[in-house]
C-alpha positions as CSV (number, residue, x, y, z in Angstrom):
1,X,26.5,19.1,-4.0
2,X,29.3,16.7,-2.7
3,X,27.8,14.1,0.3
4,X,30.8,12.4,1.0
5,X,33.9,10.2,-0.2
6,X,33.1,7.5,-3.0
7,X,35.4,5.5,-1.3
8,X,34.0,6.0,2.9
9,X,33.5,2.9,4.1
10,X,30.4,4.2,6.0
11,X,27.8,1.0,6.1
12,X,24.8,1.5,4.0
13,X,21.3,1.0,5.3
14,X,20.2,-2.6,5.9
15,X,17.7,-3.2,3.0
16,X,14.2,-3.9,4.2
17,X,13.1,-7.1,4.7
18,X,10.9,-9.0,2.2
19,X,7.6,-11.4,2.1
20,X,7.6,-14.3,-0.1
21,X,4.8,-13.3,-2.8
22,X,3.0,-16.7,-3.5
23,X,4.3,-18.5,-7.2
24,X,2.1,-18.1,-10.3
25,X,2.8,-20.9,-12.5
26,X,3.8,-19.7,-16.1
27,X,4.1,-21.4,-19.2
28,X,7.2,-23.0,-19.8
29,X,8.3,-21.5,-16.0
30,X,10.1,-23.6,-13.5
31,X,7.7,-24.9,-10.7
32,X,10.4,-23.7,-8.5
33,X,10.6,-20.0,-9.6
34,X,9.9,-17.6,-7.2
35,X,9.7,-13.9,-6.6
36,X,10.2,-11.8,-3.3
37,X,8.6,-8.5,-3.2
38,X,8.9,-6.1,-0.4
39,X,6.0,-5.5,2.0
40,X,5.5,-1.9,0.4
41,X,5.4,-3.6,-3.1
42,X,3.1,-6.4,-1.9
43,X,0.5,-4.0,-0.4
44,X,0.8,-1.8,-3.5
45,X,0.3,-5.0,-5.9
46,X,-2.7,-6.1,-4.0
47,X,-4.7,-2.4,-3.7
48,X,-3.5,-2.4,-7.4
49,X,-4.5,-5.5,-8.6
50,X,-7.6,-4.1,-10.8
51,X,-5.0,-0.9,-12.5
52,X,-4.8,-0.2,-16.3
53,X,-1.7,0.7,-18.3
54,X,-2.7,2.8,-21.1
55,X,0.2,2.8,-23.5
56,X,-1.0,4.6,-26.2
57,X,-1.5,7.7,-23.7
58,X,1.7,7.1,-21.8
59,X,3.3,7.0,-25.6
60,X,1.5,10.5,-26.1
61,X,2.5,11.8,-23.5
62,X,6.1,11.1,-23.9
63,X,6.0,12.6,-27.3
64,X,4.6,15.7,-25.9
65,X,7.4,16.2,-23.5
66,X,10.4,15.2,-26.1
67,X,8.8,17.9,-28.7
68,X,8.9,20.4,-25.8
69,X,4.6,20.9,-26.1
70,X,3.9,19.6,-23.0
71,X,2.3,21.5,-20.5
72,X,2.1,21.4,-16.6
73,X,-1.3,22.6,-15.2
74,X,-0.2,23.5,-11.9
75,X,-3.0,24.4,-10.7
76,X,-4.8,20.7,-11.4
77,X,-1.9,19.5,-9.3
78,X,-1.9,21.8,-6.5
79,X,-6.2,20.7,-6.3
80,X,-5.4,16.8,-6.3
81,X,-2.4,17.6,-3.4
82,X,-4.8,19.2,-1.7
83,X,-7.3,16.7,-1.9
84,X,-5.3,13.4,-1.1
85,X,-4.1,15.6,1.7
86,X,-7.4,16.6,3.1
87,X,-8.1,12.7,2.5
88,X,-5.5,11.3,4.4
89,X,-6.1,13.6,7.3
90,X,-10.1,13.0,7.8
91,X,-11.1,15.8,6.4
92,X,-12.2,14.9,2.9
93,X,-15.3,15.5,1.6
94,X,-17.9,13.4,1.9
């Protein structure tokens, strides 16, 4: 599907403005490094602060798909859709 001309000098969308996140000192880091992170990306990084990356499963995982045996239990998605959408409308269980 063709949008438009590569070349269109229609003006893309202003980019969305950005909090200062507060500077974390590293080891060997410049005291004046900082790091600017979006409002979306600063709420997400606070609700997220306590998260786990589980590398061996994500490593599993990614085998499973590039040797073709992964598999897609759509109905497990189509439950946690419904869920998060009867959460986000009031209507969760409770």
């Amino acid at each position: 599907m063709k949008i438009g001309h590569l070349d269109s000098k229609v003006p893309a969308a202003p980019a969305p403005q950005r909090q200062p996140a507060p500077a974390v000192p590293q080891a060997g880091a410049e005291a004046s490094a900082t790091v600017d992170l979006s409002a979306t990306a600063a709420l997400k990084s606070s609700v997220n602060a306590e998260a786990t990356f589980d590398a061996a499963k994500v490593a599993m995982v990614a085998k499973a798909i590039g040797d073709g045996s992964y598999k897609v239990d759509a109905g497990a998605i189509a439950d946690k859709l419904i869920g998060n959408a009867q959460e986000l409308l009031g209507r969760g269980s409770r």
